[in-house]
Each structure stands twice: as structure tokens, then as C-alpha cells.
C-alpha positions in Angstrom: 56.3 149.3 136.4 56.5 146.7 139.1 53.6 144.8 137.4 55.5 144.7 134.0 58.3 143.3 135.4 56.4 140.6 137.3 54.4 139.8 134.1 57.9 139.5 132.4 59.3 136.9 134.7 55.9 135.2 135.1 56.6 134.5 130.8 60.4 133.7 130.8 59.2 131.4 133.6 56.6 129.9 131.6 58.8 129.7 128.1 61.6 128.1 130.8 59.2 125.5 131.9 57.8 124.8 128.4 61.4 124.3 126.8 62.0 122.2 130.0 59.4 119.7 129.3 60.0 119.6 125.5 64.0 118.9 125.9 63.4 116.2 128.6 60.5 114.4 126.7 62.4 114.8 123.2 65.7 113.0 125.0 63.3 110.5 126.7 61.8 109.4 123.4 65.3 109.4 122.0 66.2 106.8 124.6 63.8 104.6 123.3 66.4 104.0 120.3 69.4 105.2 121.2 71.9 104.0 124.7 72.7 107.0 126.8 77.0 107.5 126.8 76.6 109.0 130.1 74.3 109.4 133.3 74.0 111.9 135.6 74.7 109.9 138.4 77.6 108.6 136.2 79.0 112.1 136.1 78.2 113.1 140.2 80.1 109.5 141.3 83.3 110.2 138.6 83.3 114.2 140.3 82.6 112.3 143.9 85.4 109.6 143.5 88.1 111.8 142.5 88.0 111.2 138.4 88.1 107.6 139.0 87.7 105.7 135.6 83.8 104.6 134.9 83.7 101.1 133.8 80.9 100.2 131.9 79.7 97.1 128.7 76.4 97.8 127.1 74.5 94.9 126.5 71.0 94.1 125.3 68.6 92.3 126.9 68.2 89.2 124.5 72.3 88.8 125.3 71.4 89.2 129.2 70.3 85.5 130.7 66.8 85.2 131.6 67.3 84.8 135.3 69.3 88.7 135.6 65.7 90.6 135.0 63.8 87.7 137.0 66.2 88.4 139.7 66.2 92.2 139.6 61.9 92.4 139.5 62.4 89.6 142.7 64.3 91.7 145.0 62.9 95.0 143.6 59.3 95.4 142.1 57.8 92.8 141.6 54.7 94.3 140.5 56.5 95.8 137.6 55.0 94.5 134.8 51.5 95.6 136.0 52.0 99.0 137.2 52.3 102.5 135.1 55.8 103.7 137.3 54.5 103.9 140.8 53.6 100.8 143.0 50.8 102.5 145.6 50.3 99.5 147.0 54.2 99.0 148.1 54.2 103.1 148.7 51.4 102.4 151.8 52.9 99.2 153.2 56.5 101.4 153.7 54.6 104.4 154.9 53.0 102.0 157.6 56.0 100.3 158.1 58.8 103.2 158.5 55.7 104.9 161.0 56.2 101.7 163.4 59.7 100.5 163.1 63.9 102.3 163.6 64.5 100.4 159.6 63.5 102.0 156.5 61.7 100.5 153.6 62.0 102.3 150.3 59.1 101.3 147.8 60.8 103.1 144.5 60.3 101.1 141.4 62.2 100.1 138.8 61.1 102.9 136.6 61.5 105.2 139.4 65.2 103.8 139.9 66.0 104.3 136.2 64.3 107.9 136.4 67.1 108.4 139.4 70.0 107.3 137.6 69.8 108.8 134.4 68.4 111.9 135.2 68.9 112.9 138.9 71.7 113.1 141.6 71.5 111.1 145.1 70.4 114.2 147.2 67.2 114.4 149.1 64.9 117.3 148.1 60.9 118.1 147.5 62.3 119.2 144.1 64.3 116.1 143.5 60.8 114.0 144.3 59.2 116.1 142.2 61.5 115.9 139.1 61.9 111.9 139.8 58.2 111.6 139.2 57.8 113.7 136.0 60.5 111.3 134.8 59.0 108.4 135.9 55.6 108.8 134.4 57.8 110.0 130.6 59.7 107.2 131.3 56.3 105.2 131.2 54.4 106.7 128.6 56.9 106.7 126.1 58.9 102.7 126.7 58.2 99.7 126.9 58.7 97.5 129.8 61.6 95.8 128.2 63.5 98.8 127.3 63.1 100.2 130.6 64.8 96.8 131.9 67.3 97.3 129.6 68.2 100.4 130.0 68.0 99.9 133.7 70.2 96.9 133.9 73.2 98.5 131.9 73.2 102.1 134.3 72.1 101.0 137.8 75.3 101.1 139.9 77.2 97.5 140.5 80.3 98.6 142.5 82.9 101.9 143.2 82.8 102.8 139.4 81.3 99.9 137.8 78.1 100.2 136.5 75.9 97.8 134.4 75.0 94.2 134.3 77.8 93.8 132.0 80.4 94.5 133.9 79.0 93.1 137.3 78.6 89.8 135.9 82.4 89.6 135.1 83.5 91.8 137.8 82.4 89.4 140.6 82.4 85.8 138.7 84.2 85.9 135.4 81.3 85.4 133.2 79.7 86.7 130.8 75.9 87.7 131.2 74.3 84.7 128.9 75.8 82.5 131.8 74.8 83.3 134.7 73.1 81.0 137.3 69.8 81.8 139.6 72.0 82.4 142.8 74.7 84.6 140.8 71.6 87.0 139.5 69.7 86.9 142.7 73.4 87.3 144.2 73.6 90.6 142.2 70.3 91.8 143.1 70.1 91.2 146.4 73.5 94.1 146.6 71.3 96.5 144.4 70.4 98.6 147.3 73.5 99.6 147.8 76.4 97.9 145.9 78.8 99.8 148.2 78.2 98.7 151.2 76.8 95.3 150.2 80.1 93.2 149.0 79.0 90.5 146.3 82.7 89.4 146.5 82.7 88.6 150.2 78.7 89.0 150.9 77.3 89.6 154.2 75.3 86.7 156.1 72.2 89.9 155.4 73.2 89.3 151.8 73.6 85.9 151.7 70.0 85.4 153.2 68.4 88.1 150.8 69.5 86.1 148.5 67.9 83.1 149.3 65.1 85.0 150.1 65.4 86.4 146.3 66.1 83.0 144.8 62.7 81.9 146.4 60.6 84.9 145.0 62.0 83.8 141.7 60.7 80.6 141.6 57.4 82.3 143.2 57.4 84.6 140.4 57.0 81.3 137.8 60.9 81.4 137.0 62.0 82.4 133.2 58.8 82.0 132.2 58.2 85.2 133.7 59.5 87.3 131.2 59.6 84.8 128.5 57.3 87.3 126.3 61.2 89.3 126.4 62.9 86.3 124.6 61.0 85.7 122.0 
């Protein structure tokens, strides 16, 4: 009796984890073509914040300047292009680093960040790791580089509410994305960590020198011609 009931959970687990995985990789694959409406970090922020009104402008990434994905792989992961959704390399320096040192250094990538944002809440979990990095290497094996840049760029946070490139590049300089400058994107990126606490409008002298510090990996990076392949 007891066995029969174990073997019965044992398959609705199994059937569970199978229509898991075949959901998830059927909307991954739909992303490819189609712009998410919502996120789920979208949805946990508008509950958070008291139903505050999400602000939002898709945009592609030909309409985007140059300099806003130069800027973003500067202050974020740089070795994006090269790796397949986990930087190992970055993973051991912040392991060694946050061993020896009161600061924190986070080594998600890009991919990992978009994994995050459209899938995941902002809790701290083994499960949460675990589901990020399922994500992450779907994410991988089923887009492009480019579309995970673009997708990234219109859902990563950019203020209380405001979310998108789109938006930001308005929000704080009354622009539209095809116009901003070096400084304005590495301005932007260097508040990515946490566009909460980090004020674009009024930034921090810590902001102000990370983005100098971005500006400078830009130009390291080759400038546009770093993602020209993008453009063309």
C-alpha cells in the first residue's frame, strides 16, 4: 500500500517536472520572436510598491545607440560575447574576493540577469539558484546574443517603476535612445546594480567614478566597433 502510493507520487512528480521543462523551454523559444508584456519581477515590484503604475517603451536594438549595449557589457560582462551564460572565470575571482574582503562582488551575467528578471523574484534561495541556472543555459541554447541584449535592455530595472532602456534614456535626459552619448550610456550602466539606490539624476561621487571607470572599459573594449556585427 505504502509502496503504491510512493510510486504514485514518484510519477506525478516526474510528469510535473517533464511539463515543467516543456512549458518553460516552449515560452523561452517563444521569446525568441515575440516581447514579453510582463516580467515576473515586473509583477513582484507592482505588488511590492503598492500597484504603482509600470512604465515601460519597447524598443529594438537597431533603434538603441551603439554605445547603450557597449556600456551595459563594460560595467557588466564583459566577456559576454564569448561565454555560453556563466563567466567561471569572473565566478572564482568574486569567490576569492568576497573570502578576503567586508564588500561583495557579484559575477552574474547578462544572461544570468535576464534569466532573473523575467523569470524569477529577488529572494535568495538554493532553489532560486537552481531555477536561475536552468534559465540561463535555455536562455543560451535557444537566442542569440543580440536578442538576449535586447530583451535585456527593455526589462532590467531603471528606476521605482521604470523599466527598460526606453524609458531610462528619457526619464533621466530627455532623449530618445538613438541619441545618447558615451557618458549618458555608461551613466546608466554604472546605476544598473541597483537603480534604487544609485540616483542617475543626482549620482553619487561612487557613481560618478564608475562611470568613468565604465567610459574607460568602453574604449578598452574597441568602442562601437564592438558590437558593430549588431548593426549591420
Amino acid at each position: 500500500m505504502i509502496k503504491r502510493f510512493f510510486l504514485r507520487i514518484t510519477r506525478w512528480i516526474i510528469k510535473a517536472v517533464i511539463a515543467f521543462l516543456l512549458l518553460t523551454i516552449f515560452i523561452i523559444v517563444g521569446l525568441r520572436y515575440f516581447n514579453p508584456p510582463v516580467t515576473s519581477l515586473m509583477v513582484y515590484k507592482y505588488l511590492q510598491n503598492g500597484r504603482k503604475q509600470i512604465h515601460q517603451k519597447w524598443v529594438q536594438l537597431e533603434e538603441v545607440s551603439p554605445l547603450v549595449p557597449l556600456a551595459i557589457i563594460a560595467a557588466e560582462d564583459q566577456n559576454f560575447l564569448n561565454h555560453s551564460g556563466f563567466d567561471f572565470t569572473a565566478i572564482k575571482k568574486a569567490i576569492k574576493h568576497n573570502q578576503t574582503s567586508k564588500t561583495t562582488w557579484g559575477a552574474s551575467t547578462i544572461s544570468q540577469q535576464l534569466a532573473k528578471n523575467i523569470f524569477l523574484i529577488p529572494t535568495k534561495s538554493v532553489l532560486r539558484k537552481g531555477l536561475e541556472a536552468y534559465f540561463t543555459v535555455v536562455i543560451e541554447l535557444v537566442m542569440s546574443k543580440k536578442r538576449i541584449m535586447e530583451l535585456y535592455i527593455n526589462v532590467v530595472e531603471m528606476g521605482d517603476s521604470y523599466y527598460g532602456i526606453g524609458v531610462a534614456a528619457q526619464l533621466y535626459f530627455k532623449k530618445s535612445v538613438q541619441n545618447l552619448q558615451a557618458e549618458e550610456a555608461a551613466l546608466i550602466a554604472a546605476a544598473l546594480p541597483n537603480p534604487i539606490m544609485f540616483n542617475v539624476h543626482n549620482p553619487s561621487d561612487y557613481v560618478q567614478k564608475r562611470k568613468r571607470w565604465i567610459v574607460g572599459q568602453m574604449n578598452n573594449l574597441g568602442g562601437e566597433a564592438f558590437t558593430s556585427d549588431w548593426y549591420k
